[in-house]
C-alpha positions as CSV (number, residue, x, y, z in Angstrom):
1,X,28.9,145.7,-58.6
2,X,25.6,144.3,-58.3
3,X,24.0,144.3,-54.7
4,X,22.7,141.1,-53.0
5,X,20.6,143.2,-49.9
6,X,17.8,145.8,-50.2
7,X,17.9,148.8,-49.0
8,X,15.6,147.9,-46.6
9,X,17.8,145.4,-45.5
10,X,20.7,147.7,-44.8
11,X,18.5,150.1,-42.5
12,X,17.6,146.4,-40.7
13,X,20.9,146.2,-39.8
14,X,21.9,149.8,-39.4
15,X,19.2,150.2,-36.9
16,X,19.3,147.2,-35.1
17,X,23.1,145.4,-35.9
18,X,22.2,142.1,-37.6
19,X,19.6,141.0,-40.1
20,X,18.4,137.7,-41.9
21,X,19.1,137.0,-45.4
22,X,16.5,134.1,-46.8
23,X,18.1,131.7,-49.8
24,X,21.0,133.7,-49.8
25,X,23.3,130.3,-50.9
26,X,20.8,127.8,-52.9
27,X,20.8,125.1,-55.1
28,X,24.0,123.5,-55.9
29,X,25.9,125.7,-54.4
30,X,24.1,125.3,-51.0
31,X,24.8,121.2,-51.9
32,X,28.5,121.7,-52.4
33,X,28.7,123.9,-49.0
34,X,27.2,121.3,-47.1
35,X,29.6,118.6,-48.8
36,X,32.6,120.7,-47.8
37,X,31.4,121.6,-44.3
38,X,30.9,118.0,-43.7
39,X,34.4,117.0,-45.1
40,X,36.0,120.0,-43.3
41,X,34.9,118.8,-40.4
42,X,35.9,115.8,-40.9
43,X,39.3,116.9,-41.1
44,X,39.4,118.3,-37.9
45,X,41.1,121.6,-38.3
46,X,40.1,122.3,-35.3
47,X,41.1,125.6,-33.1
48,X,39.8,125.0,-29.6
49,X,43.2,126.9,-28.7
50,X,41.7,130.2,-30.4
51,X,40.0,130.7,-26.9
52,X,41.3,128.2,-24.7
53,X,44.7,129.7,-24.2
54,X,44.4,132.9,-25.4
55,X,41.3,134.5,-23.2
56,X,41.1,131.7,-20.6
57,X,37.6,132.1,-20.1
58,X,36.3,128.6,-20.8
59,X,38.2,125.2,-20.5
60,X,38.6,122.8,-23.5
61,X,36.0,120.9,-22.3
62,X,33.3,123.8,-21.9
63,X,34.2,125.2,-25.4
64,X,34.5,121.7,-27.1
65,X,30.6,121.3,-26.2
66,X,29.5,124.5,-27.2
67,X,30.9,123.9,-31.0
68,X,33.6,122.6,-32.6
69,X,35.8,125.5,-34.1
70,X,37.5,125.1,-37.7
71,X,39.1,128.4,-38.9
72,X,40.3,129.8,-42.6
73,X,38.7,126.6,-43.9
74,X,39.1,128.3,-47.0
75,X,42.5,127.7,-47.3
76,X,42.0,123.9,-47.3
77,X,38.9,124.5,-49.8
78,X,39.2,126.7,-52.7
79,X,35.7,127.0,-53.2
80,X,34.7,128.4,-50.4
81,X,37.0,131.7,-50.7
82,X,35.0,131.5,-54.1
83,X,31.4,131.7,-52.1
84,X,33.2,134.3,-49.7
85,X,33.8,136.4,-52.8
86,X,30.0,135.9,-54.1
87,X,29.0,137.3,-50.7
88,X,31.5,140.2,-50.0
89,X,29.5,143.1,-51.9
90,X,26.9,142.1,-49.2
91,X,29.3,143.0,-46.5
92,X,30.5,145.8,-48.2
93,X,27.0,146.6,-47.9
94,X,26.4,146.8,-44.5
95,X,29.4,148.0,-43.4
96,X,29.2,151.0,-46.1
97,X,32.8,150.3,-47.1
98,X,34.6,151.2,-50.7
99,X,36.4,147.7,-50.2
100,X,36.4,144.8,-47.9
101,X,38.8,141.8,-46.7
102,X,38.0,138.2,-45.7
103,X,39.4,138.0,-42.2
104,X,38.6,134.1,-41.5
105,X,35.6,131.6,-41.9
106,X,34.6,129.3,-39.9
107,X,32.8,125.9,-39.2
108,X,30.6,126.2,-35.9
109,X,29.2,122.5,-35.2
110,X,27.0,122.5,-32.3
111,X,26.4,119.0,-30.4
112,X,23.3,117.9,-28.8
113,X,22.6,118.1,-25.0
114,X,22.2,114.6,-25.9
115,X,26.0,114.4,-26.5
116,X,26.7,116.9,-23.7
117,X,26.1,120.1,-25.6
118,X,26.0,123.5,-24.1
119,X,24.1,126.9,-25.3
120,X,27.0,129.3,-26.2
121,X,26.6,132.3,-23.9
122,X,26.1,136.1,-24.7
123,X,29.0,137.4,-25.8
124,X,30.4,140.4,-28.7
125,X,32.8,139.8,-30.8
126,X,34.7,142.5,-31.9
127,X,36.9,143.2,-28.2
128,X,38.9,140.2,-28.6
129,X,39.7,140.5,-32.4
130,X,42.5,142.7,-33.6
131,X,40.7,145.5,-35.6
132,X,41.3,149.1,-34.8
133,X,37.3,150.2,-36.1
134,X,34.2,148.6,-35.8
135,X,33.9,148.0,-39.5
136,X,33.5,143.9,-39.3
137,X,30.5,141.8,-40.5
138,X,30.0,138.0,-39.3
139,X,27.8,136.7,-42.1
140,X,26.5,133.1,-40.6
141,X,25.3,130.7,-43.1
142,X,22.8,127.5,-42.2
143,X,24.0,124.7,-44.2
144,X,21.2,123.0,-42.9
145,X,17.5,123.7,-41.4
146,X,18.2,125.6,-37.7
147,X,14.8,125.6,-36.1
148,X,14.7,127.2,-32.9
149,X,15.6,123.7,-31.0
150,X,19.0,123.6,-32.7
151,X,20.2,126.4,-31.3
152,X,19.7,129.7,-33.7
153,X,21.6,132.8,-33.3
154,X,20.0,135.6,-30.9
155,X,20.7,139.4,-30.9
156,X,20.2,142.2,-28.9
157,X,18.7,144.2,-31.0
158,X,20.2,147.4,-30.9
159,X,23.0,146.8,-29.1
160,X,25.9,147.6,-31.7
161,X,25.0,151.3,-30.6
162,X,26.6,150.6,-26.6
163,X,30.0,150.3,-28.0
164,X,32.5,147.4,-26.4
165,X,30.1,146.3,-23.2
166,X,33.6,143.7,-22.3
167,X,35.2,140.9,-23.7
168,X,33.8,138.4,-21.7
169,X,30.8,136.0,-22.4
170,X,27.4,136.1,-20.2
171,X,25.7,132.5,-19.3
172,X,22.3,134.4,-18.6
173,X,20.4,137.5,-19.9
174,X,20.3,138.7,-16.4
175,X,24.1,138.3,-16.2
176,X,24.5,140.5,-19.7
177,X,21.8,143.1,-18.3
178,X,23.4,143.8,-14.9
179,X,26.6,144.8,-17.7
180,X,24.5,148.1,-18.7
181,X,23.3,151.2,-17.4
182,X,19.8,151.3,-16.3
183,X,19.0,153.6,-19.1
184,X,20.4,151.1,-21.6
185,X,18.6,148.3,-20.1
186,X,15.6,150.3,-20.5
187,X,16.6,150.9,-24.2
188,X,17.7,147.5,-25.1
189,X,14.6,145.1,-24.4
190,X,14.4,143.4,-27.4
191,X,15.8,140.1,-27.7
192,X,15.4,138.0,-31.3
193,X,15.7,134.4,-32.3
194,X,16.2,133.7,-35.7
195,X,15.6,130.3,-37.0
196,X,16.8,129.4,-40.4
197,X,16.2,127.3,-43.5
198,X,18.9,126.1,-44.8
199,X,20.7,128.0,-47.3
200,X,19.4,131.5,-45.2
201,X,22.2,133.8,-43.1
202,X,22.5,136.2,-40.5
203,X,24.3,139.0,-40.6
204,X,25.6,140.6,-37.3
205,X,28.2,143.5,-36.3
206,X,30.6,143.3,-34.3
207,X,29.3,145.4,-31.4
208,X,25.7,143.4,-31.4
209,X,25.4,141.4,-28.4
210,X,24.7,137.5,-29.4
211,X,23.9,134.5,-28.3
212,X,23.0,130.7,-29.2
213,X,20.5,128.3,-27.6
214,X,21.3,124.4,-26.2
215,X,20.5,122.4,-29.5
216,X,18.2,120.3,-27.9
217,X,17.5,118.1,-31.7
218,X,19.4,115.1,-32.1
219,X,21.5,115.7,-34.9
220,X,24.6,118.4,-34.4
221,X,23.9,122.1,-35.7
222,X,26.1,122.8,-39.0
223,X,27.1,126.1,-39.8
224,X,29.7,128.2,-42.2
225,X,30.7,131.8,-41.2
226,X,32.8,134.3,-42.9
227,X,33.9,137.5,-41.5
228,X,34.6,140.6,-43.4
229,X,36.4,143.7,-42.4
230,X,36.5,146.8,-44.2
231,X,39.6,147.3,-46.6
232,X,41.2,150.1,-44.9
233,X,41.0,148.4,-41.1
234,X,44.0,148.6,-39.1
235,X,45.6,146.2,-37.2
236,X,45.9,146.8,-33.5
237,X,47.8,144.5,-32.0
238,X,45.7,142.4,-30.0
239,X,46.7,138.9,-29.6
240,X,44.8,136.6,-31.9
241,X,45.3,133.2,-33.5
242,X,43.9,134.8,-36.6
243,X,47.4,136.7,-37.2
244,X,49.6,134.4,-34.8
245,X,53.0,134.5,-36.5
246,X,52.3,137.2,-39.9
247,X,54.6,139.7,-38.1
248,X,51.7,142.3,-38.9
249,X,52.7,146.2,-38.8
250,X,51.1,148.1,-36.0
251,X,48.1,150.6,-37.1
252,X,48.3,149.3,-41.1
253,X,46.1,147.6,-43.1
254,X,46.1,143.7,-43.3
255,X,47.8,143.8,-46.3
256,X,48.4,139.9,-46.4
257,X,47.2,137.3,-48.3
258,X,45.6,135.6,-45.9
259,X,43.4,138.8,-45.8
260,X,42.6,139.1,-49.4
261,X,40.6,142.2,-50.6
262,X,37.4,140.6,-52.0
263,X,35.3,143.3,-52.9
């Protein structure tokens, strides 16, 4: 299996829990993704519900202008589970894993403040998904030019080390700080936009603490995410619209095809 990172890479994101991969889908492949994002969209799968009713945290209104949420896209669009499997051996990768699963992909469309848009706040993933490890990637794919006016992902660089901080989100980097230990706050100082070209990714763990400016442009902010877990994850049993209604064994794998094993 041929590898798409470097090692150098890898140690990027063991040390610090995310990285940037440049031209990682070009060409006419990056043209079809944007076609299909677009149509997707379009569609309106969406699944404001995923957080809405679930975590409560955020009403439909707040969460409608911070993106618009389309999940397992890939089950409306053969192609991209094809572009999912192009990228798994990267996640396999990073998560230094003999095998991994697609768990879900995603459309994230951010609206301009013009249109009433709002920054999406600091926030980990991984304590409200239903995994029992740590062994999930969230590779996040530009389908168009981010600059940093658009609203790029930020990390906390380093931050995948702390463990689950909480499940909540944080509106402010003082409010995420005042979450840690003064001797983590002392260790975590470095925070890191990434603005993209279309066609580049991030990469992030689920631990890493991230976050997502206003997109101050005037067009909306397109992007496709996919999120892998390792082969052998177990589920746990949280609540999540991701497994809503599989009847899903307690501590097994997500043997399921809606999970398929992809590298």
């Amino acid at each position: 299996m041929t590898d798409l990172l470097t090692a150098e890479q890898v140690d990027h994101y063991d040390r610090l829990g995310w990285l940037k991969a440049e031209g990682l889908v070009r060409g006419d492949e990056l043209a079809r993704l944007r076609e299909l994002v677009i149509e997707a969209d379009r569609q309106g799968n969406s699944r404001v519900e995923t957080k809405r009713d679930v975590y409560k945290y955020r009403t439909e209104d707040q969460y409608t202008r911070t993106f618009r949420l389309s999940a397992d896209v890939w089950t409306q669009y053969p192609e991209l589970l094809d572009l999912a499997r192009r990228l798994a051996p990267a996640a396999r990768q990073v998560i230094h894993a003999d095998g991994v699963r697609l768990y879900a992909d995603r459309l994230f469309i951010k609206p301009p403040t013009s249109a009433g848009g709002l920054p999406t706040a600091w926030h980990q993933d991984l304590p409200k998904l239903p995994f029992d490890r740590r062994d999930n990637v969230t590779i996040w794919v530009a389908v168009e030019d981010i600059p940093a006016e658009k609203g790029p992902l930020a990390f906390l660089s380093g931050s995948h080390h702390l463990g689950p901080i909480a499940a909540g989100n944080y509106n402010s980097d003082e409010e995420m700080f005042a979450r840690l230990s003064p001797s983590e706050r002392a260790a975590m100082t470095e925070i890191v936009e990434v603005p993209l070209k279309a066609g580049d990714a991030t990469f992030h763990a689920g631990l890493t603490m991230h976050r997502a400016g206003a997109n101050v442009s005037s067009q909306e902010r397109l992007v496709w995410s996919v999120e892998y877990i390792s082969a052998d994850t177990l589920f746990n049993g949280v609540p999540h619209r991701g497994v809503e209604g599989l009847d899903l064994t307690l501590f097994a794998p997500f043997d399921h095809p809606k999970f398929p094993v992809l590298a």
